[in-house]
ZAMARGU-4260 file (C-alpha; in steps of 0.2 Angstrom, whole numbers, plus 5000, padded with zeros to 4 digits):
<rodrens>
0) 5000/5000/5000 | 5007/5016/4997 | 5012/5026/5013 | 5001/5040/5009 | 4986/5031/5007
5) 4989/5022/5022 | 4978/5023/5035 | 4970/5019/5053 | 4953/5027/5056 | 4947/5014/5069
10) 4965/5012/5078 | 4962/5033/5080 | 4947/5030/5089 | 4953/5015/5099 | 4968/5026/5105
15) 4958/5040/5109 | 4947/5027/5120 | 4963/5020/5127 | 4971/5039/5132 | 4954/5041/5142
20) 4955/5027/5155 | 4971/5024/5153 | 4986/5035/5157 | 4997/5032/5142 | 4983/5024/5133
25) 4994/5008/5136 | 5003/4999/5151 | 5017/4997/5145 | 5025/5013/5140 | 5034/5006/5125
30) 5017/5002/5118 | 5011/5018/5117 | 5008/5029/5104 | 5021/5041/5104 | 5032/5025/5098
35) 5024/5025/5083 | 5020/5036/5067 | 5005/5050/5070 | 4989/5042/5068 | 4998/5026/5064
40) 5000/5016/5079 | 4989/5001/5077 | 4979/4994/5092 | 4978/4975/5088 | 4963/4964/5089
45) 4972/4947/5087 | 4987/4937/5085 | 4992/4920/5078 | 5008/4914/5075 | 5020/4928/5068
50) 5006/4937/5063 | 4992/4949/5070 | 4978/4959/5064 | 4973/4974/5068 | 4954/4983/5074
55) 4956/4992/5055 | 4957/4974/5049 | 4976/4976/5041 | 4987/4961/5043 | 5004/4962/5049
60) 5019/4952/5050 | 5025/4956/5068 | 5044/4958/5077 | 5047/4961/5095 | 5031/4952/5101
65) 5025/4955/5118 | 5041/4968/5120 | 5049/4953/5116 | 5039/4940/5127 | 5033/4929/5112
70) 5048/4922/5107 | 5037/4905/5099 | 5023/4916/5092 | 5005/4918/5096 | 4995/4905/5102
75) 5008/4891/5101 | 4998/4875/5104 | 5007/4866/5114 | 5007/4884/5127 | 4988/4884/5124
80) 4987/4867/5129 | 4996/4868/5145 | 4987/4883/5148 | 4971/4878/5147 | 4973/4861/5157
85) 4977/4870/5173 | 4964/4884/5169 | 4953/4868/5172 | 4961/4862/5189 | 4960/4879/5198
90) 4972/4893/5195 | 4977/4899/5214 | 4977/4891/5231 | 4977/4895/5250 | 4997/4885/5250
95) 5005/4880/5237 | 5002/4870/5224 | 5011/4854/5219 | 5015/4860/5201 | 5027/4873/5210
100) 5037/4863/5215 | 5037/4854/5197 | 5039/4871/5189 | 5054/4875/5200 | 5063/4860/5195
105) 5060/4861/5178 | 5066/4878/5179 | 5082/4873/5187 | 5084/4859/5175 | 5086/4871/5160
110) 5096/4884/5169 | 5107/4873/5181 | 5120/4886/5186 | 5106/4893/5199 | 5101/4880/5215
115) 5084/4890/5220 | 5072/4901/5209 | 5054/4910/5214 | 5045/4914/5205 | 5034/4933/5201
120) 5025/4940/5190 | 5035/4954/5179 | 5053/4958/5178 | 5052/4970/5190 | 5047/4961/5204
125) 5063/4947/5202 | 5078/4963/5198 | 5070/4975/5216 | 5071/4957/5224 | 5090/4954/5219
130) 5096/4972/5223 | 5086/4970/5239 | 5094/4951/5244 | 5112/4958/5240 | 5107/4974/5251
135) 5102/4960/5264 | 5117/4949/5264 | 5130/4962/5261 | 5123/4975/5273 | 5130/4989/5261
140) 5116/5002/5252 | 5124/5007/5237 | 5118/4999/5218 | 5130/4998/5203 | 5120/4997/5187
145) 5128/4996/5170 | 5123/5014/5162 | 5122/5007/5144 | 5105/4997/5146 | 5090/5005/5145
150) 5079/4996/5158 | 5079/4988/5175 | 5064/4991/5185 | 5051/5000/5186 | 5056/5005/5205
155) 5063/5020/5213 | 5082/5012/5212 | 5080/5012/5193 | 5068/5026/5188 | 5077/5038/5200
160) 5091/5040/5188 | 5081/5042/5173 | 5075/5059/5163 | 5055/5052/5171 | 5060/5053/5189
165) 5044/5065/5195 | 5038/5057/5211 | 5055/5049/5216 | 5064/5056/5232 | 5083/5063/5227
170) 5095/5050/5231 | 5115/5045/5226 | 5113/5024/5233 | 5111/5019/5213 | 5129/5023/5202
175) 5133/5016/5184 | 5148/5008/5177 | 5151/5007/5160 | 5147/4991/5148 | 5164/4980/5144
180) 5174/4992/5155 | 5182/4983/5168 | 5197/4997/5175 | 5182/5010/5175 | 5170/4996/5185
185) 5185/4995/5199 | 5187/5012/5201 | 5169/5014/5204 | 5171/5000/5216 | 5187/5007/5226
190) 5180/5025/5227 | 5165/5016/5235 | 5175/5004/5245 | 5164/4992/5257 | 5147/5000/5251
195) 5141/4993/5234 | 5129/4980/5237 | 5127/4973/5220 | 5134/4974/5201 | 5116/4974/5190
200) 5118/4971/5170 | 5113/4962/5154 | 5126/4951/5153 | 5126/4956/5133 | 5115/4966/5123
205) 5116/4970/5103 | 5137/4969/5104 | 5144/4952/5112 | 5154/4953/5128 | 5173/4959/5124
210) 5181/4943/5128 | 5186/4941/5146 | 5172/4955/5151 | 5160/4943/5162 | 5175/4932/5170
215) 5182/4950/5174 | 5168/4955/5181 | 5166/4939/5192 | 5181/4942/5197 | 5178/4960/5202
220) 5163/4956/5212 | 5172/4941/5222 | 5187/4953/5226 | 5174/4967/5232 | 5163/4958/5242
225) 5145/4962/5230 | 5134/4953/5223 | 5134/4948/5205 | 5117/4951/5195 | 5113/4944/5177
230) 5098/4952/5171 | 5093/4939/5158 | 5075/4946/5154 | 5082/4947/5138 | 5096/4936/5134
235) 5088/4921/5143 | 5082/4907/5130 | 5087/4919/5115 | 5105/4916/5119 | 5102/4900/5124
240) 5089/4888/5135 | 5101/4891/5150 | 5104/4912/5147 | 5119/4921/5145 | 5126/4914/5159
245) 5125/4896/5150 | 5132/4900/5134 | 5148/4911/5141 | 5151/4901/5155 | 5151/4914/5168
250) 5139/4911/5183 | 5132/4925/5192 | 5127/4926/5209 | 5108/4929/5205 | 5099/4932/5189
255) 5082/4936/5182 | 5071/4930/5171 | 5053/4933/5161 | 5050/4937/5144 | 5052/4922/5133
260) 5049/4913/5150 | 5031/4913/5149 | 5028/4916/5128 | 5014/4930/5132 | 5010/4924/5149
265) 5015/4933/5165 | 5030/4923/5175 | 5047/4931/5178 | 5060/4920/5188 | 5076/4925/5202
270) 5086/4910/5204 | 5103/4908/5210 | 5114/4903/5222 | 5106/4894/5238 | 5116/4902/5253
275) 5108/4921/5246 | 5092/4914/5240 | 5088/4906/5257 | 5088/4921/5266 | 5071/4925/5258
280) 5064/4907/5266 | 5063/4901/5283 | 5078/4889/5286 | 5088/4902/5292 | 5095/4911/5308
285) 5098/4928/5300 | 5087/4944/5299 | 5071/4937/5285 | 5072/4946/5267 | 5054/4952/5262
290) 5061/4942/5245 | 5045/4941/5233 | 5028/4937/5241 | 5013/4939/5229 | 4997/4934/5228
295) 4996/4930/5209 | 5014/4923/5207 | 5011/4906/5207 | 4998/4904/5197 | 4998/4888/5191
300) 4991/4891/5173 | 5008/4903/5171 | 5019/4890/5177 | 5012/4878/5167 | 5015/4890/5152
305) 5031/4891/5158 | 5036/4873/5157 | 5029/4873/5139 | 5038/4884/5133 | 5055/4875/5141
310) 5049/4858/5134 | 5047/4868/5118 | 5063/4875/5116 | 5074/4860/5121 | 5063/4849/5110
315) 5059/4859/5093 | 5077/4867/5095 | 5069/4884/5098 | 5087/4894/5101 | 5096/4889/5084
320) 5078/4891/5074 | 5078/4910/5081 | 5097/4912/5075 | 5094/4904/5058 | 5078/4916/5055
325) 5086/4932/5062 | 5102/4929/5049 | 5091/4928/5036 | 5082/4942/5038 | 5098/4953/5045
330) 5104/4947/5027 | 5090/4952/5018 | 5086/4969/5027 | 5107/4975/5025 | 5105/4969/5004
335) 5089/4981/5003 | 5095/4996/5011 | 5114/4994/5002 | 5103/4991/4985 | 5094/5008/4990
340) 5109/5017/4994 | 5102/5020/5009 | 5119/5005/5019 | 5126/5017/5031 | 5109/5025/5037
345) 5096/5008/5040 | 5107/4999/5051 | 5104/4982/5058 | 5115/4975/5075 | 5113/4963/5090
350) 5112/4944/5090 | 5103/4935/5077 | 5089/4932/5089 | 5088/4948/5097 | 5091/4960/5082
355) 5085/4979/5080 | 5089/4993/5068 | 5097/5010/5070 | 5092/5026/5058 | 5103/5037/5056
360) 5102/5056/5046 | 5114/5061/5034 | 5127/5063/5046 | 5128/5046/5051 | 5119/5050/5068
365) 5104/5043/5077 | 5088/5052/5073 | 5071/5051/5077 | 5064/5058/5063 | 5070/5045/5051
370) 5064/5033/5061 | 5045/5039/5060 | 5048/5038/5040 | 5057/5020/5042 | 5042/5016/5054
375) 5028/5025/5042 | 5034/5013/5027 | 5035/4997/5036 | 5019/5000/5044 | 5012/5003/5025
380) 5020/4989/5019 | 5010/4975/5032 | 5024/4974/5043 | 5025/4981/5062 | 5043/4981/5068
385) 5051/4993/5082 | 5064/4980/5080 | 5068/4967/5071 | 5069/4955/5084 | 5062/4936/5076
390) 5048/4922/5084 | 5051/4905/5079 | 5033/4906/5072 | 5038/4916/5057 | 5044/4907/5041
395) 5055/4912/5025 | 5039/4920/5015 | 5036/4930/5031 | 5053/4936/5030 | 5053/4939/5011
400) 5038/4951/5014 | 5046/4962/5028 | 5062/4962/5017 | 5052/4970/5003 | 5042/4980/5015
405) 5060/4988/5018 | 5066/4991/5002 | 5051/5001/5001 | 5053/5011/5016 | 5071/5014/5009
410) 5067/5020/4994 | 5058/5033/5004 | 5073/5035/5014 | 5082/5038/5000 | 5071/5055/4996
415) 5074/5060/5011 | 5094/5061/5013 | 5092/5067/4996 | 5083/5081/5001 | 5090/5084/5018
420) 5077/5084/5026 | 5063/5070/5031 | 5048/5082/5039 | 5037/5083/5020 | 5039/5063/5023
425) 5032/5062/5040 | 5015/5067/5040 | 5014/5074/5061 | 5025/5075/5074 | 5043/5060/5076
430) 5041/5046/5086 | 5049/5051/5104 | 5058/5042/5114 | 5051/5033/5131 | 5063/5040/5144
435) 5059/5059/5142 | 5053/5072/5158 | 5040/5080/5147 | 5025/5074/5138
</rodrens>
């Protein structure tokens, strides 16, 4: 469809319905419209596989499902089954129920570097509960996060140090370190002697670990007394079933878990180490850890999602299918841009299976506005993408239509540099990005 023509009457008046019960008009702020085209953020009706539809009726091919939850597609069958046969037996009891303890072994059968994991809800929950567990055990207040990855929490440790920090009291407990900097992560260490709790990072994002990074790090947090912390929200079963930690052979002291975890449904997981994990339990003699205690995070039709999806990749070969696909599209994306002459500006990086894209201006630097026509072509041509990161469920014709989708877009693009200036392409205001003070 030309991008001119295209259009999204009833998404419009879906958004403005979602804008007046919801603040944001979505829950997770990387939904929301502002991340998309004016008047072309679609608001879906259904998904199905690698695909979903939205309420104007328009078909996409989709990338970065569930902010990258639905790593096997929509629906997968054999999650839906799962699902639905605990959905049958009850969903949530007065104690326990016996397919916890199931849940937990399976769990620590596919990431055997941890010896006890609970399990939440959202990512959130599982990264506050490590920062507050290596608070406990160390007895020191301060957090070291690594400043080059976008997200951790949705909790005043986190949020305080980002532009959207209205409603957070000031304080200086959170510090950064650099990503693959190991002199500059023991200097912040040594000018903070004896009071950094924990070391909190992605163990790898879209650039691989410089080699020797994660063992220096280990190393680092042994000889200072913190806690090491993998955040594997991400790079858990995309970098394989095990994580980060089981394909670089590093083993942190805690890690978390979630997104591909569940495929769509709500689990997220902290496991590691026994001697810290059981100071959130009772067979202990220290001061208790409030760890994670909530009401629904053992439901057991989320667990059992959870177990499918682990079955799933270990028997289908989930991790090396994700690889193949985002090769071939990584492949196919670079040939189109080059062909348009557009190489150096459409930019394609990270891990096979966890790929996005960078637009840059003429200049070579990052730029929203390019973005907005990338995203306005795309969108036009059936496929939405605010990345490039694959599900198992798509197939070569899916990826043959978003590679012409983007040759499209890049024609476009092409225009633009051309003219210097991308705003008679845009159609409304550039898409902004999430972290920002003011609406």
């Amino acid at each position: 469809m030309d991008i001119e023509e295209f259009e999204l009457p009833r998404s419009r008046k879906a958004n403005e319905r979602l804008h007046a019960l919801i603040p944001g008009g979505a829950h997770t702020y990387a939904k929301g419209d502002d991340q998309y085209p004016e008047n072309l953020a679609p608001v879906i009706s259904h998904g199905r596989g690698a695909h979903v539809w939205d309420v104007d009726g328009n078909r996409y091919v989709e990338y970065g499902s569930g902010l990258r939850s639905v790593s096997l597609g929509h629906a997968h069958p054999r999650v839906v089954e799962a699902v639905r046969r605990e959905i049958d037996r009850g969903g949530n009891f007065v104690r326990p129920s016996i397919l916890e303890a199931e849940a937990a072994e399976r769990f620590l059968a596919t990431v055997p570097t941890a010896e006890m994991v609970k399990f939440a809800k959202n990512g959130s929950d599982a990264t506050t509960a490590a920062v507050r567990l290596a608070r406990a055990v160390t007895g020191r207040p301060r957090v070291a996060l690594c400043a080059d990855h976008p997200f951790f929490s949705v909790d005043d440790w986190f949020i305080g140090t980002t532009p959207m920090s209205a409603g957070i009291p000031a304080t200086d407990l959170t510090v950064t370190f650099p990503y693959g900097d190991l002199k500059a992560t023991e200097e912040l260490l040594s000018r903070h002697e004896g009071e950094v709790a924990c070391l909190i990072l992605e163990p790898a994002t879209h650039t691989e670990p410089p080699p020797g990074y994660l063992a220096g790090l280990r190393e680092l947090a042994d000889r200072h007394g913190c806690v090491l912390v993998f955040d594997e929200m991400i790079t858990g079963f995309r970098w394989s079933e095990a994580g980060a930690q089981g394909l670089y052979g590093v083993v942190p002291d805690l890690s978390t878990f979630g997104k591909a975890l569940g495929n769509g449904f709500a689990v997220s997981a902290l496991a590691g180490r026994r001697e810290l994990m059981e100071r959130g339990g009772l067979r202990h003699s220290d001061d208790r850890v409030f760890l994670l205690s909530t009401t629904h995070g053992a439901e057991t039709h989320s667990l059992a999602a959870a177990m499918a999806v682990q079955t799933t990749y270990a028997e289908e070969g989930i991790t090396a299918r994700l690889h193949v696909l985002g090769e071939r599209l990584a492949a196919g994306v670079r040939e189109a841009a080059t062909a348009m002459g557009v190489g150096d500006h459409v930019v394609v990086r990270g891990r096979a299976s966890n790929l996005v894209f960078a637009t840059l201006d003429e200049r070579g630097r990052p730029s929203q506005e390019y973005r907005t026509l990338f995203l306005r072509g795309l969108l036009a041509g059936g496929v939405l993408a605010p990345s490039f990161v694959v599900s198992s469920a798509l197939d070569d014709a899916d990826i043959d239509h978003t590679v012409e989708a983007v040759a499209q877009a890049c024609a476009v693009y092409r225009k633009a540099l051309d003219a210097g200036d991308p705003t008679p392409w845009l159609a409304g205001r550039p898409v902004k990005p999430v972290f920002r003070r003011r609406a």
